[in-house]
N, C-alpha and C positions, 0 to 999 in steps of 0.2 A: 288566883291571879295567873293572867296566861304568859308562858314563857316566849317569849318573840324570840329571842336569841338560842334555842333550843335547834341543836341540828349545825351550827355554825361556828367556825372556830376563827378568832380574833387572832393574828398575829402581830406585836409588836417586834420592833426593832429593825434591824440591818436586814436589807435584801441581797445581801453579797452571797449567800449560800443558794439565795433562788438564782443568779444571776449566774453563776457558776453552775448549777444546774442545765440552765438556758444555752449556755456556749455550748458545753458537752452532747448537749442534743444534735446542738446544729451540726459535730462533729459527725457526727451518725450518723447523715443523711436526714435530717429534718431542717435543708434549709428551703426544699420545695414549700413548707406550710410554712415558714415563720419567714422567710427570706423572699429577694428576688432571684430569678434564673439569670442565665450568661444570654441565651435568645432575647428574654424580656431585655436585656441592659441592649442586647445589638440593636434590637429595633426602636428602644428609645435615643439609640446616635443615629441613626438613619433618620430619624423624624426630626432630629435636630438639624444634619446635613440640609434637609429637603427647605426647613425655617430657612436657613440663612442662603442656600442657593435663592427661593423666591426672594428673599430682602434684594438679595445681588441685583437679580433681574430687574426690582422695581427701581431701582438705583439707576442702569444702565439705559432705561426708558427714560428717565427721569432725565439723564444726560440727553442723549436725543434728541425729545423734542423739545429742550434747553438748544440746542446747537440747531436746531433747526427752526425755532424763531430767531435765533442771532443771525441765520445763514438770510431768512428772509426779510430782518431789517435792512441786511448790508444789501440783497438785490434791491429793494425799495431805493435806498442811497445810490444805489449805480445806477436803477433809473433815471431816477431826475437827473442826472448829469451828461445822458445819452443822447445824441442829433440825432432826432429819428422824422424823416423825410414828411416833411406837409402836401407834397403834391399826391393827389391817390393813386395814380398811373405809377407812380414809383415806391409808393406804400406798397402794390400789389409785386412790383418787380422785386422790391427786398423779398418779402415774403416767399416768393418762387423763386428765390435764391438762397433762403434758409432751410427750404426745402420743407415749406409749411401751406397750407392749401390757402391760395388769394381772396378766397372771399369765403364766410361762411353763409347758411340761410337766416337771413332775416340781420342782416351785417351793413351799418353803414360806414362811411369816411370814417367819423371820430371812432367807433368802434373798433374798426382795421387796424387806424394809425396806434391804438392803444396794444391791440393785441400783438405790433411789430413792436413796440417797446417793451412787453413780458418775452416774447421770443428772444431778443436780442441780449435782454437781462437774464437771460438762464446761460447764456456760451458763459465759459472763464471769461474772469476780468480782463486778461490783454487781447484776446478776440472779440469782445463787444468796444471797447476801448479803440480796436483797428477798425469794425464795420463803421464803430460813430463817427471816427474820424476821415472815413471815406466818403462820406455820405456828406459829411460837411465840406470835405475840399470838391465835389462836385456839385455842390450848392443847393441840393437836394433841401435843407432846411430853410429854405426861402424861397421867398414869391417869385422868382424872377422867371423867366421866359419858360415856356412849357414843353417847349419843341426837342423833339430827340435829341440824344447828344449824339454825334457821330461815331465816338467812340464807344456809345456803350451798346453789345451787342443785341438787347433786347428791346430796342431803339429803333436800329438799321434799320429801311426798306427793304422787303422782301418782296420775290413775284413768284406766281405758281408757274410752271412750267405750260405754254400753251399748244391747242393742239391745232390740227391742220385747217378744221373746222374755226376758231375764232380768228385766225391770217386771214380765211378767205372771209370771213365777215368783217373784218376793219378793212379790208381792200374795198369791198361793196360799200361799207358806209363810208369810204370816202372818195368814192365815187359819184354816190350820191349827195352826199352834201356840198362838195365844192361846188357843181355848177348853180345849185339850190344859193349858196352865199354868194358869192358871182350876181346871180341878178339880183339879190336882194340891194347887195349896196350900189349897183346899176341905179334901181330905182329910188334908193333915197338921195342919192345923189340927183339925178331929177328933179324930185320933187323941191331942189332948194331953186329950181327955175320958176318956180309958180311964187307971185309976190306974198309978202308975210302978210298984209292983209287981208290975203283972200284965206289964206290959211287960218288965219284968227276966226275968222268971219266964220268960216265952214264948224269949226271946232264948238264956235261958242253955240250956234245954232243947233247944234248936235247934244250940246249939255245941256239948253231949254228942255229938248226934247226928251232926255232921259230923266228930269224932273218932275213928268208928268206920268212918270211908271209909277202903277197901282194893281192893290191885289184885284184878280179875276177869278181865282179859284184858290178854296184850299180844301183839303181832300185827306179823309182816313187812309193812309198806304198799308197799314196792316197792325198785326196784333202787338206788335212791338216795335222800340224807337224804328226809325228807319236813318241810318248811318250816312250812307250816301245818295246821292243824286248825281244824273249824268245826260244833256239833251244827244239826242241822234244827231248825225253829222249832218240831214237835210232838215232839220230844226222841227220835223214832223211830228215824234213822239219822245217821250221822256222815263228814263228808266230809273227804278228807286229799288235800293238793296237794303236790306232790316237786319235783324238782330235776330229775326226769325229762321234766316237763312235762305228767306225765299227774294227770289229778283221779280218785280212785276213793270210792263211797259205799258205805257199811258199815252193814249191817245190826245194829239194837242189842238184846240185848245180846249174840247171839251173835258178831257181830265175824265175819260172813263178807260175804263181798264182794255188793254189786248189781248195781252197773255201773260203766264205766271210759269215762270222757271223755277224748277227743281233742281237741284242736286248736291247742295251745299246739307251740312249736317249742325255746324257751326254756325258764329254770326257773320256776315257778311260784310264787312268793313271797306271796301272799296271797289270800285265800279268804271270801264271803261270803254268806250267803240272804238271799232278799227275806223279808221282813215278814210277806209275805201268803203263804208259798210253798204251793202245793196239792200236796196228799198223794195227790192220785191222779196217776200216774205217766203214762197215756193224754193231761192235758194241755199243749198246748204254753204253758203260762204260764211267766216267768222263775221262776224254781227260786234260782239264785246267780251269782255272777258272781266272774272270777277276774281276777288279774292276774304279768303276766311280764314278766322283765327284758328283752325284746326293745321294752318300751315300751307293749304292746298292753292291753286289756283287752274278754274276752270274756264274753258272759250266756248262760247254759247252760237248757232244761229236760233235767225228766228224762226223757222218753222219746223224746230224740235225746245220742246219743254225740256228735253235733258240734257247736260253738255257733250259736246263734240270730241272733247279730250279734257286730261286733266294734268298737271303739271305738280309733279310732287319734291322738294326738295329744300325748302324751309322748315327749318327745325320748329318755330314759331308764330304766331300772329305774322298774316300778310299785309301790311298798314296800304300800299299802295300800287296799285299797278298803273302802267303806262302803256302807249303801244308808240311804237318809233313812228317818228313821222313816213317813213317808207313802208309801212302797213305787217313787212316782213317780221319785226323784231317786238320782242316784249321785253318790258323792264320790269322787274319787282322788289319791293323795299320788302323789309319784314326785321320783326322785334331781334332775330339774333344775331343782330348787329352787323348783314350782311344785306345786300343786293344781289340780285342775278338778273342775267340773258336770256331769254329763250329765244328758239328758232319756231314760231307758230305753223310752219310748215312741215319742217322736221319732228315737230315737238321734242328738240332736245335740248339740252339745259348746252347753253354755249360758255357764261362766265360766270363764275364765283367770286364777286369780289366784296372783299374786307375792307375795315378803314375807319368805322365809325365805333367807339366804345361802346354806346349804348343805343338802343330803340332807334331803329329809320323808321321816320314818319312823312317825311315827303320824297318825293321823285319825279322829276319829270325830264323831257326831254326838251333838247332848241329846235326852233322850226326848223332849221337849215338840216337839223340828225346828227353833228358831231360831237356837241356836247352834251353832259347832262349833269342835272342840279337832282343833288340831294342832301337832305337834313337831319339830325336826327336828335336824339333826348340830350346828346352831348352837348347841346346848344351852337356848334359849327356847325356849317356846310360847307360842301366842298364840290367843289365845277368837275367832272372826268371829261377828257378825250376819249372817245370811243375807236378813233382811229389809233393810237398808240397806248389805250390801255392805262394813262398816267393821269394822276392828280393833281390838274394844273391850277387852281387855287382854290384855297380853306377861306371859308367868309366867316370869321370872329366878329360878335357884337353883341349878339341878341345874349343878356345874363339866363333866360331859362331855353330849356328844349324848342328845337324847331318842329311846330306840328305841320306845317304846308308850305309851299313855296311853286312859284311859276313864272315861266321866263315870259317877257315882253317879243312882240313882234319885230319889233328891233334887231333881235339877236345881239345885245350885251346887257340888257335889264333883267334883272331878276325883284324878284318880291317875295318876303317870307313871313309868313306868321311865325306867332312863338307863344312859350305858356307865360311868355314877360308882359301879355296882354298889349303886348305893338307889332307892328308891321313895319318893316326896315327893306327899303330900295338901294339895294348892290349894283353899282355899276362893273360889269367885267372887266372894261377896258383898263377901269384904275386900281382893280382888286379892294372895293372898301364898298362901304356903305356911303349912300350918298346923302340918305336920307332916313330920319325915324319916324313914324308916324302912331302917336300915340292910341290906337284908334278903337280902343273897346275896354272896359272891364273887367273882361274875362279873359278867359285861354281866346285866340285867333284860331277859330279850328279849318279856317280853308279860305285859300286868298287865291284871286281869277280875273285874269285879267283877258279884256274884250277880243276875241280872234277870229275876224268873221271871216264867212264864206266866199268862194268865189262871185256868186250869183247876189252880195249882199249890196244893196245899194241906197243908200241916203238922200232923198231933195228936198233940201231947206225951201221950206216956205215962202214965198215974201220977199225971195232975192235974185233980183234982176241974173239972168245971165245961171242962172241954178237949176231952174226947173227946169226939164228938161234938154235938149242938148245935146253932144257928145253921140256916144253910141245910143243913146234913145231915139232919136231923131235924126241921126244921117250925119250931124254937123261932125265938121273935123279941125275947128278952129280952137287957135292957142296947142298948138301940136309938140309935142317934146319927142326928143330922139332916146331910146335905151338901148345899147347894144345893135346898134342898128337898124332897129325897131319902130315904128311909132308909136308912142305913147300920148295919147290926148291930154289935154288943159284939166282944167279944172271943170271942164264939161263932162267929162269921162266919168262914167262909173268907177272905173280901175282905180283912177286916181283918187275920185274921192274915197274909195275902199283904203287904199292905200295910207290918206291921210286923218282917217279915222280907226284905225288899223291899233290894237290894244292902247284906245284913246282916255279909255277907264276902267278902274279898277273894283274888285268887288270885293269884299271882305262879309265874315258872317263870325259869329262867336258864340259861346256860350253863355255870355250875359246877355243872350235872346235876342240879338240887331244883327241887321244886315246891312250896312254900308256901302255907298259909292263915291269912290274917292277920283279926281280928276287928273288925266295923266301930265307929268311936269312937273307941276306945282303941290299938288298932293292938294290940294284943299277936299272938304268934304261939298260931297256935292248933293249926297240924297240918304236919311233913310227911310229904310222900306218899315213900313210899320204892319201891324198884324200879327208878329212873334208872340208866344208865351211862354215860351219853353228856351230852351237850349238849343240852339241853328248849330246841325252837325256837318251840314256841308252846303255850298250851293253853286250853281253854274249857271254859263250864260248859252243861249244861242246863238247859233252862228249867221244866222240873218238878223243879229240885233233884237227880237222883239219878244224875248219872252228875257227872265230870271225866275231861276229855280230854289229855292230852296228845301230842306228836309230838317224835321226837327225830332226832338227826342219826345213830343209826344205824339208820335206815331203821325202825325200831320206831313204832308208836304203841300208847299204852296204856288201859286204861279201869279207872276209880276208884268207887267206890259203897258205900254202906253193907251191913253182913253184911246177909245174907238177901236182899237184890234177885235175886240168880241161880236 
């Protein structure tokens, strides 16, 4: 039998003698093997300090952003109870007085007015407490009037300092326009000498006859929309500008092509002739002058394909050019919420003027040359003196942006489209609208009212004492006086030019119509049909017999009564 337990000794009882052994060792330096070291015990308090520093920290975080959702309930709390101003013009004025940028990209109203109530919620509570309180005693949280306060300095009218050159241009235009008004009201005062029925009579005849305008041509103008349209001043040829950039002139009435101008890089958005333009093609005199949204605007004649000069000084889209009734001056709107001057002789930039918050999309000038109307995304317009430089009335009405607008022969009618799809008649005299005219579906992209030429003359049909006459015929009867002057009856060409003188209005829109509205009464008197597209602009001629339109599919069209062709 085999001994298992062979080799191995059992010990019973008390291990007090082993345990007493055991101390003794450790006495000896045997506490490296059976013990811990002093190092080993240090770095296990160091691992412990390290434990309870990190607890600390998670702790101290823990507080934090404890105190920093309570911090941002209680700004939540002090918003809502903050007057923060609902007009945007003072939305943006807080803001650049918080010292915080007025608008950001891609930032509307409600967005602004939100982000002035987190700016104002971050000052301490008795500095937003004092802004809200300001803001409320200047009434800034309510609808009520919009107009500068006097006191507030970012309010006040300012002027730029002017130089020698714009004096001697307001001395010139008003030299020239006074005697220009002078005879104007000369001769409407005249004309109340001719009896109301024959004035009836002349007018109503004259609306028959623009009831039987019909299309005669319509014509590809080029590879893209074509934006504008504009007839020559001798009602010969007709110019159309695209998207393409290029200007082309169209022979009237057969609607074939002249010539095609270069120089634009952009699209070309508006179009217009000088005053004076000569009709012989061999001169280099200004012809017209265009404008592009690359900012530019350039002056064209006709017997160079490339411009004559070019006018740099808009930061943005040029929406409109004008040329002053005295041939000398150019006017220009454009998207950066400014207008200018030029001198087309000097080619120097003469005025820089401000005024409108957003996008000018109309401009034009009065016949007389002292004032001028412009409009813009703000949905105002506002009249300028050209002779002193000042904003002698703002036209409130229209609720959306003004896209065009154009004065009557009269010199105190104006007429404006708007993206409110109406058309609103301002009279100067009373500073208001006199009239709305609800008159399209869509945006009003350009409103024109009748402005004929000297040589333009009308004879009603069929009415004794009409045809012929006056200066056709020698006759010098029913004579009226102007300034000393003779002025003929109702035989007169002059006269009847006179009393059919912006006698109708033309409207076109982008719900594809072109309208003719009667002057006075506004009634509709004609539309033109053959649209399919969007009518991005259209014009009349100055002897009456043509309308023009251009559309956005590349088309432009021509209008006139039967039998011109």
């Amino acid at each position: 039998m085999q001994n298992f337990g062979e080799g191995r000794r059992l010990h019973f009882g008390s291990l007090e003698d082993n345990q007493a052994l055991i101390y003794q060792q450790q006495q000896q330096g045997g506490a490296a093997q059976y013990g811990v070291s002093y190092d080993q015990l240090q770095a296990a308090a160091d691992y412990e300090d390290e434990d309870m520093a990190d607890a600390h920290d998670s702790t101290s975080r823990a507080k934090v952003e404890h105190k920093a959702i309570l911090d941002e309930f209680e700004r939540r709390k002090l918003a809502t109870t903050l007057a923060v101003p609902t007009d945007d013009r003072r939305v943006r004025a807080k803001l650049r007085e918080l010292f915080e940028p007025m608008t950001l990209f891609g930032e509307g109203p409600a967005e602004r007015r939100d982000r002035l109530r987190y700016v104002m919620s971050l000052l301490p509570q008795t500095e937003a407490e004092e802004e809200s309180a300001g803001d409320s005693e200047t009434g800034t949280d309510s609808d009520e009037d919009d107009e500068p306060e006097d006191d507030d300095p970012e309010k006040k009218e300012f002027v730029y300092p002017g130089s020698q050159y714009i004096l001697d241009t307001r001395r010139a235009i008003a030299s020239f326009s006074l005697p220009r008004a002078e005879k104007r009201v000369a001769e409407q005062l005249a004309e109340l000498d001719i009896p109301i029925p024959q004035r009836k009579k002349i007018r109503h005849e004259w609306y028959l006859h623009l009831k039987t305008y019909t299309t005669i041509s319509s014509q590809f103008g080029d590879d893209r929309p074509i934006s504008a349209c504009a007839f020559a001043p001798d009602s010969k040829s007709l110019a159309t500008a695209s998207f393409s950039g290029l200007i082309k002139l169209w022979d009237l009435p057969s609607s074939k092509p002249i010539a095609t101008y270069r120089g634009h890089t952009e699209r070309v958005g508006t179009i217009a002739f000088h005053p004076d333009m000569k009709t012989n093609r061999e001169s280099d005199h200004v012809a017209f002058a265009s404008g592009a949204s690359d900012g530019t605007i350039r002056l064209w004649a006709l017997n160079k394909d490339t411009p004559l000069a070019s006018f740099e000084g808009h930061l943005l889209r040029v929406s409109r050019v004008a040329f002053h009734p005295s041939g000398r001056y150019l006017g220009s709107a454009s998207f950066d919420h400014s207008w200018r001057l030029w001198d087309v002789e000097t080619q120097k930039e003469l005025l820089f003027q401000e005024g409108h918050y957003r996008d000018i999309y109309g401009l034009v000038f009065q016949n007389d040359g002292s004032l001028l109307a412009t409009g813009g995304s703000d949905s105002h317009g506002r009249i300028w003196d050209l002779r002193s430089g000042r904003c002698i009335l703002t036209l409130s009405g229209h609720v959306q942006g003004i896209t065009s607008m154009d004065w009557s022969q009269n010199g105190y009618t104006i007429a404006s489209g708007s993206l409110d799809n109406t058309v609103r008649i301002w009279d100067v005299r009373k500073g208001e609208s006199v009239y709305m005219i609800p008159a399209h579906k869509n945006l009003v992209s350009t409103v024109k009212f009748f402005s004929p030429s000297e040589d333009f003359d009308f004879k009603p049909p069929g009415i004794a004492g009409f045809a012929g006459g006056g200066a056709s015929n020698g006759e010098s009867s029913n004579d009226m006086v102007v300034d000393g002057g003779p002025l003929s009856g109702i035989h007169s060409p002059a006269v009847r030019r006179r009393l059919l003188n912006s006698s109708f209005l033309v409207t076109c829109s982008f719900d594809g119509t072109t309208k003719l509205w009667t002057d006075g009464d506004w009634k509709p008197l004609r539309a033109l049909a053959g649209q399919e597209a969007k009518v991005m602009c259209c014009d009349i001629s100055k002897d009456g017999q043509y309308i023009a339109t251009s559309s956005y599919d590349r088309t432009f069209k021509l209008y006139s009564p039967e039998g011109v062709m």
